[in-house]
Structures are given as structure tokens and as C-alpha cells.
C-alpha positions, -999 to +999 in steps of 0.1 A: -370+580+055-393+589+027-413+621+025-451+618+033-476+614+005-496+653+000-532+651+012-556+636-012-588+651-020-610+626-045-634+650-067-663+625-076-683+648-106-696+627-137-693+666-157-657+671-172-664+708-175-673+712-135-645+688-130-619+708-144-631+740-129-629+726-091-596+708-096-583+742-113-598+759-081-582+740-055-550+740-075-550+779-074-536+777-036-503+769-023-494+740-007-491+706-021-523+686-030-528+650-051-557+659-063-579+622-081-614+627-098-637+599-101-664+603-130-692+584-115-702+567-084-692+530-091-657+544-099-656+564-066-668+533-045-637+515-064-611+540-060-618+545-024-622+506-016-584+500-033-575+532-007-585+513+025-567+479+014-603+466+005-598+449-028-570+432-047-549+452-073-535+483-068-539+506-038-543+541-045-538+574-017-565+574+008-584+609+009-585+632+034-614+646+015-642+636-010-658+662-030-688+643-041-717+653-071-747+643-059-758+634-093-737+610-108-738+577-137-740+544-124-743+548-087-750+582-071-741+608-048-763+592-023-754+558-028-717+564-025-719+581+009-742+553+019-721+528+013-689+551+024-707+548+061-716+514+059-684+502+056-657+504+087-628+515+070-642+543+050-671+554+075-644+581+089-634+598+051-650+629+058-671+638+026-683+675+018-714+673-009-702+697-039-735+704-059-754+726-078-786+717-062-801+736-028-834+719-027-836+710+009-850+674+001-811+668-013-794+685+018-818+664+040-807+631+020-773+642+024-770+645+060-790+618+069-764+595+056-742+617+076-722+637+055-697+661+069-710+697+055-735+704+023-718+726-005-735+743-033-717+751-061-711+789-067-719+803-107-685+825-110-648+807-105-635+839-086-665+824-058-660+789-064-617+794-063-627+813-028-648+784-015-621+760-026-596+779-007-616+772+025-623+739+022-592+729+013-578+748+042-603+735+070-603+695+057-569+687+045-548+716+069-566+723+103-597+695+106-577+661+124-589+623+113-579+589+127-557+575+096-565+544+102-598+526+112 
């Protein structure tokens, strides 16, 4: 019997820079991880459509978390999670909005197209490795989702 695949987490952020900093951050805890990044929106929507069986070609590791930039390229934050709920077979991916934006008309957008919590990015990596630590712990260790639809 082969081992189990690690949990996924998909980080969806259009900015290499912030990309590379959260993926470092996450990585800075034990525990195994495969950890995919997504650089805009349309490539998110793919990625997690070929996790689910959705579309023809090659399947990737279904998360058990999206980090998702709420300002991204071709299709944004917004429209991702939209579309994530929409659609039966990723409506249960729980998604945690990772942005640099607190203006409360973004939160609102955010949770009315029922994401699971509202993140904003912290300036220094020390607070942003912390933060990382959590989330990783709650959504991939203690926090329980059907695997399948």
C-alpha cells in the first residue's frame, strides 16, 4: 500500500516576491506539506478544476487549503471563490483570503461568497512565519473536510 499524498495547500498570489515569502513561511514548520502556487486567477480555477477530476489532462493533488490574493491577473480573488462555490466538487475546498488589504468593503466581498476566514497579510516575516504556523496547523492538521463531494 502506498503512502498518502502530504496535504496540499494551493497559494494563488500574482506577486513572486509575496509568493516566495508565504511558501518560505509555511515551509518554516515541520511536518510534510506539497505546497503549489498559482500566479493568477484563471490558473487557479484550472489547477483546482484538474484536482476534482473536472477537466481532461492531468490531475493534480486536491487542496486542503487555498491561500488566495484577492488581487490577481486575469480572473480575481473574488471571481475564483465565486466560481469555487458554484461548482459542487470544489464548493467544500475551504479557502482562507491572504491579502494586504483590510478595507471592509473587500472582507465583506469575501465572505459573502462564503469564504472560510479573512487574512491580512502581516509587514514582517517573523509575523507572517507565525501566522503561517497557525493556519497551517488549524486547516491542513486539526480542521476535518469531506474528501470527496
Amino acid at each position: 500500500m502506498s503512502e498518502p499524498l502530504p496535504p496540499c495547500v494551493l497559494v494563488v498570489e500574482d506577486n513572486p516576491d509575496h509568493a516566495e515569502l508565504v511558501i518560505a513561511a509555511l515551509d518554516e514548520h515541520p511536518g510534510g506539506l506539497l505546497i503549489e502556487r498559482a500566479a493568477d486567477g484563471e490558473e487557479a480555477l484550472r489547477y483546482l478544476r484538474a484536482s476534482v477530476g473536472s477537466t481532461e489532462g492531468d490531475t493534480a493533488h486536491r487542496p486542503a487549503l487555498v491561500l488566495l490574493d484577492l488581487r490577481l491577473p486575469k480572473v480575481d480573488g473574488i471571481e475564483v471563490l465565486r466560481q469555487m462555490r458554484e461548482d459542487d466538487q470544489l464548493r467544500q475546498v475551504p479557502v482562507v483570503v491572504l491579502t494586504s488589504s483590510s478595507a471592509s468593503r473587500d472582507m465583506n466581498q469575501a465572505y459573502s461568497h462564503h469564504c472560510n476566514s479573512y487574512l491580512v497579510k502581516p509587514l514582517g516575516y517573523g509575523e507572517l512565519t507565525e501566522l503561517m504556523g497557525w493556519v497551517r496547523h488549524y486547516w491542513t492538521e486539526c480542521n476535518k473536510t469531506p474528501r470527496e463531494p
